[in-house]
C-alpha positions as CSV (number, residue, x, y, z in Angstrom):
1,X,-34.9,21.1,-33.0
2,X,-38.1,21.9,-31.7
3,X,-40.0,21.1,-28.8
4,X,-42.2,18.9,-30.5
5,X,-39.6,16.9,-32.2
6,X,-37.6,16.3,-29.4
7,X,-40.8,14.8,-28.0
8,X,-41.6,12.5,-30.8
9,X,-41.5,8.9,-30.1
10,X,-37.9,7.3,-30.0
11,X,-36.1,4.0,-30.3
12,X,-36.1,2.4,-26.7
13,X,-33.6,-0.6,-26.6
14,X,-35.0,-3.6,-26.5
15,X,-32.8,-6.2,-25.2
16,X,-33.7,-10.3,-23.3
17,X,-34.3,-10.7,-19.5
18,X,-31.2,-11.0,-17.4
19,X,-32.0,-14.6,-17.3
20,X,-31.5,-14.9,-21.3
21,X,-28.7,-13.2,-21.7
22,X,-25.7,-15.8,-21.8
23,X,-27.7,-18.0,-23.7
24,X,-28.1,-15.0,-26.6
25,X,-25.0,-14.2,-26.5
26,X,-24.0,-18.2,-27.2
27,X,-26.2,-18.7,-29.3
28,X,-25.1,-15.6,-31.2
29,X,-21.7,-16.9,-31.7
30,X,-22.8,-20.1,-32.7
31,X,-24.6,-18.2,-35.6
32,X,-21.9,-16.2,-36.3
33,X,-18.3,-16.7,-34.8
34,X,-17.5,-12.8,-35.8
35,X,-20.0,-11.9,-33.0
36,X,-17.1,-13.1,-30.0
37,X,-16.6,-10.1,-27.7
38,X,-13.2,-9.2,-28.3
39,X,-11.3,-9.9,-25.2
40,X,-9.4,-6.4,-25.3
41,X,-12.8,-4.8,-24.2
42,X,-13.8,-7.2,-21.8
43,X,-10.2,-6.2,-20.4
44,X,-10.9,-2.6,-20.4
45,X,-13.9,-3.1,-18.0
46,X,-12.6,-5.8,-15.4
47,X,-8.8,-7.8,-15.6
48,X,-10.7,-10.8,-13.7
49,X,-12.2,-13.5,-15.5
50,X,-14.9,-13.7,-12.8
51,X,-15.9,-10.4,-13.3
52,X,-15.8,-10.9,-16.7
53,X,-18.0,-13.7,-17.9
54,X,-21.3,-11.9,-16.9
55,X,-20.2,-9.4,-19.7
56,X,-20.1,-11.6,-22.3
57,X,-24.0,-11.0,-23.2
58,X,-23.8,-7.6,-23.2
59,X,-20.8,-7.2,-25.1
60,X,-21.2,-9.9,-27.9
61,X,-22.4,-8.6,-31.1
62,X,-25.5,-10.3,-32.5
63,X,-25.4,-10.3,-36.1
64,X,-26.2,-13.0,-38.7
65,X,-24.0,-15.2,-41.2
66,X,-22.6,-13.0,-43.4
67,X,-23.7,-14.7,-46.7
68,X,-27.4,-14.6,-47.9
69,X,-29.6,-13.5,-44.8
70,X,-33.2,-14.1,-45.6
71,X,-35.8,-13.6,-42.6
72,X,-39.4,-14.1,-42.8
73,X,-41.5,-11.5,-41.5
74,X,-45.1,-12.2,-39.9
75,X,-47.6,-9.3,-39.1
76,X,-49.0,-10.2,-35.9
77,X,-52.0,-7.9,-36.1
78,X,-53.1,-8.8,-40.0
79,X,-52.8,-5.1,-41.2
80,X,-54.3,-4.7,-44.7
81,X,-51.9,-6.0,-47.5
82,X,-50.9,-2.2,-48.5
83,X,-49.5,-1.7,-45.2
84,X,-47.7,-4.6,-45.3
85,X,-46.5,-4.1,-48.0
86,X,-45.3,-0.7,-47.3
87,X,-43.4,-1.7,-44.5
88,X,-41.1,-4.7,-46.3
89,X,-40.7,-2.1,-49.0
90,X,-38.8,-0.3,-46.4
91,X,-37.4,-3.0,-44.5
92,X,-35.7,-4.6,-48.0
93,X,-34.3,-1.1,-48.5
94,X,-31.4,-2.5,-46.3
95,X,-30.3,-4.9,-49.2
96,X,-29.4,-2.0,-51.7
97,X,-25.9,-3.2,-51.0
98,X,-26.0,-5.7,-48.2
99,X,-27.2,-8.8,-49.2
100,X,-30.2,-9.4,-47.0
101,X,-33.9,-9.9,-47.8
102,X,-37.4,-9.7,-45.8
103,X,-40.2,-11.8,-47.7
104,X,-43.6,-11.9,-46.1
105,X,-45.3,-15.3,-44.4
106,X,-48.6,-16.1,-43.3
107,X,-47.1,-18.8,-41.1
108,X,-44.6,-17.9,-37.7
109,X,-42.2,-15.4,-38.9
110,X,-38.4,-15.1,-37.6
111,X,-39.3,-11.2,-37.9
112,X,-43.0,-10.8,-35.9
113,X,-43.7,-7.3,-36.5
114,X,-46.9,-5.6,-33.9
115,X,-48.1,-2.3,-33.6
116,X,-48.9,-2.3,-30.0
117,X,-49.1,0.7,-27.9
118,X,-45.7,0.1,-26.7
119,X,-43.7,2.5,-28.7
120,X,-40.9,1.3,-31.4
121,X,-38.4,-1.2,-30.7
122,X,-36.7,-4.1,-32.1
123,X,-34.7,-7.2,-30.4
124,X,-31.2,-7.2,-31.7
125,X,-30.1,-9.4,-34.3
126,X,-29.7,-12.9,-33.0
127,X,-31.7,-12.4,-30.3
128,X,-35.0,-12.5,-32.2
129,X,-34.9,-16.3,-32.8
130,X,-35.2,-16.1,-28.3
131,X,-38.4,-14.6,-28.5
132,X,-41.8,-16.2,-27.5
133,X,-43.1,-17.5,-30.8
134,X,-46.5,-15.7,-29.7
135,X,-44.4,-12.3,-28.9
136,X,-43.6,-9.8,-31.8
137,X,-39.8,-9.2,-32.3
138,X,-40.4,-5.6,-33.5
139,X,-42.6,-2.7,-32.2
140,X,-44.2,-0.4,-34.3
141,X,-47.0,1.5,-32.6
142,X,-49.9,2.9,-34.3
143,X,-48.6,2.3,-37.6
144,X,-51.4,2.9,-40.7
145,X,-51.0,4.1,-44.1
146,X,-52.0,7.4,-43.1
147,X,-48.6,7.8,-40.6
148,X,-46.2,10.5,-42.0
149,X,-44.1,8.6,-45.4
150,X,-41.0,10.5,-43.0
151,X,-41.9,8.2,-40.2
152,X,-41.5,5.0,-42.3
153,X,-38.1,6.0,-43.1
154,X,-36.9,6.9,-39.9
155,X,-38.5,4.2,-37.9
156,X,-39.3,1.1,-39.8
157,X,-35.6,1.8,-41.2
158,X,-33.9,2.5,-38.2
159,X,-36.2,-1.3,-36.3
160,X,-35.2,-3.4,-39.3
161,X,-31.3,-2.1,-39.0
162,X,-31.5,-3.5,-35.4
163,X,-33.3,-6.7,-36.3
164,X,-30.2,-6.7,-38.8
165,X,-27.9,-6.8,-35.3
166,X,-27.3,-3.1,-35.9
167,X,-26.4,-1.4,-32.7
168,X,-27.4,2.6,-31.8
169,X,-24.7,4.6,-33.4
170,X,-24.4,6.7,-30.4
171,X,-22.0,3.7,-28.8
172,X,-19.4,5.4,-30.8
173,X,-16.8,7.6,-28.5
174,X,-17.3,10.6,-29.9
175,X,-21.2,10.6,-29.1
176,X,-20.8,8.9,-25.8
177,X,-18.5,12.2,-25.0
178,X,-21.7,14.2,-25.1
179,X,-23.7,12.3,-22.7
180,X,-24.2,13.5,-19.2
181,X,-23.0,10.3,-17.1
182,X,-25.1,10.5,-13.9
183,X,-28.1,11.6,-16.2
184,X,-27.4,8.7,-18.8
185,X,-27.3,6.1,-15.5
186,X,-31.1,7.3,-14.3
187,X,-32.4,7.8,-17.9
188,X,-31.4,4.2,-18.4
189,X,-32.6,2.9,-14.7
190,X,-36.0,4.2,-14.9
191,X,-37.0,3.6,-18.4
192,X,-35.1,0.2,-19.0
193,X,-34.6,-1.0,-15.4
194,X,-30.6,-1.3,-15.9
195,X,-28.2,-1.4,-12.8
196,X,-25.4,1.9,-13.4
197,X,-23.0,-1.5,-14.6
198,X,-25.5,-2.4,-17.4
199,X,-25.5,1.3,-18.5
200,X,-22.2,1.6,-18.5
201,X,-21.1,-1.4,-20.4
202,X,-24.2,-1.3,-23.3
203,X,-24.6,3.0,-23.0
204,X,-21.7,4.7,-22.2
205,X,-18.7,2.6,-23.1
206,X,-17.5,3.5,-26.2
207,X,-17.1,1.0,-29.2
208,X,-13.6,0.6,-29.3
209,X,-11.9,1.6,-33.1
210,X,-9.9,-1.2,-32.7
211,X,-12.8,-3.7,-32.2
212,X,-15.2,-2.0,-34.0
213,X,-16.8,-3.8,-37.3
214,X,-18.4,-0.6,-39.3
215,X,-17.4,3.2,-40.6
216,X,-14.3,4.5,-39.4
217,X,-15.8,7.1,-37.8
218,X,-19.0,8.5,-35.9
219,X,-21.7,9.1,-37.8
220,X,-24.2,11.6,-36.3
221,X,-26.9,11.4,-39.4
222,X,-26.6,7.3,-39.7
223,X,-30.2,5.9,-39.7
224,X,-28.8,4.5,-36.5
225,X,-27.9,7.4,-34.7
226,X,-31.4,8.2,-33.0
227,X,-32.5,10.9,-31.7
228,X,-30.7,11.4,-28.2
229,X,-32.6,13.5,-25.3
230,X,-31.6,16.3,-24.5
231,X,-31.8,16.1,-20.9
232,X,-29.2,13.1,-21.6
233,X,-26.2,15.6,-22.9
234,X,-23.8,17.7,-21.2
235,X,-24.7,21.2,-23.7
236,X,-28.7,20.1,-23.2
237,X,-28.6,19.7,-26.8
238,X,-30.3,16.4,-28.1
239,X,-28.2,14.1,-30.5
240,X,-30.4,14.6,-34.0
241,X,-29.6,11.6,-35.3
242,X,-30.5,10.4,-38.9
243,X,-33.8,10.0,-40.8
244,X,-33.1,7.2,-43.4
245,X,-30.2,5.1,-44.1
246,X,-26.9,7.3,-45.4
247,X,-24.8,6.0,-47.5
248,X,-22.6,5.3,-44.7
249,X,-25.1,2.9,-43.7
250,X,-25.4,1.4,-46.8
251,X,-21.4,1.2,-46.8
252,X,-21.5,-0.8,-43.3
253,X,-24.4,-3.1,-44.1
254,X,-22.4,-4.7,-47.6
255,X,-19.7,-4.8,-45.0
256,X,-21.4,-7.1,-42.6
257,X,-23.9,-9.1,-45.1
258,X,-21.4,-8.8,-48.6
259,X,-23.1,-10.0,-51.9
């Protein structure tokens, strides 16, 4: 990987203010009992229930019911129609097996979608029904019809599996392995403003295979897998990550949202 592609604008984790998170993580099990924390993982970070309970919000899952997900999505900045459409031709690529839909509305949309100078991002799952109805849920700077066709599959892909409650593939233990811990913690601290217990329990704590809803095993080219720094990983190598949704992907997404 080159210089300038390690450089090229990444997914930075979006997630609620500290003062939020319980409430999301209720809330997402409200949506969807599947989304409880299972308790074997909260064990495997604290054995006191004290400790525990402030681990509930980063550890419950945020997806939707699994049958018949349909989201609306408004375009905060009123892009020409082209664009638009563009973009929810890539966002419904998600439903080649997973039964999930986004349909465009000129009213407030679940999905607000910005293109703010602010990088790319998307809330998690759940979590986007939280938002400020004046706020954009997903992040997707300087987007035009003239961006890179690549870009559209690697980003707007990659926002809309998050927005799905889609977590960063690199939770998985065999990619967490790779990541330099000390670096990971002030990586994390500077650019998200986590304490070294926030990155440890959403970064660099593994999915457990036991607990974990998805492929059976890590998946360095899933759509998302993004790229990881290289100044994050023991060898100084960055984590490539994927550039469209696999098949993999595809697989994991009819798993959560069957037709």
């Amino acid at each position: 990987m080159s210089a300038d592609e390690e450089t090229e604008l990444v997914c930075t984790p979006k997630g609620l203010g500290s003062d939020m998170r319980f409430k999301a993580a209720i809330h997402a099990i409200k949506i969807n009992p599947l989304n409880r924390p299972p308790v074997e993982r909260m064990l495997k970070i604290s054995s006191s229930e004290g400790l525990i309970h402030p681990y509930i919000s980063v550890l419950t899952t945020k997806r939707w019911r699994t049958n018949d997900v349909r989201l609306s999505v408004q375009f905060m900045d009123n892009p020409d129609s082209a664009l638009r459409k563009r973009i929810l031709g890539h966002m419904n690529a998600w439903g080649d097996q997973g039964n999930v839909a986004f349909t465009e509305t000129h009213s407030q949309g679940q999905v607000r979608i910005a293109r703010e100078p602010d990088g790319y991002w998307s809330y998690l799952g759940t979590d986007i029904l939280l938002i400020d109805p004046d706020q954009q849920t997903m992040n997707l700077q300087g987007f035009t019809m003239n961006t890179r066709d690549s870009e559209f599959y690697r980003v707007v892909r990659h926002e809309t599996g998050h927005t799905l409650g889609m977590p960063h593939e690199h939770m998985r233990r065999e990619l967490v392995e790779q990541l330099d811990v000390e670096k990971t913690v002030a990586y994390f601290g500077a650019t998200q403003g986590w304490t070294r217990e926030e990155v440890v329990a959403q970064v660099l704590t593994p999915l457990e295979e036991s607990s974990l809803f998805g492929t059976p095993y890590e998946d360095a080219q899933s759509i998302m897998c993004y790229q990881i720094p290289g100044q994050l990983t023991k060898t100084g190598r960055p984590i490539p990550g994927g550039v469209d949704i696999n098949p993999l992907d595809h697989q994991f997404c009819g798993m959560c949202y069957p037709k």
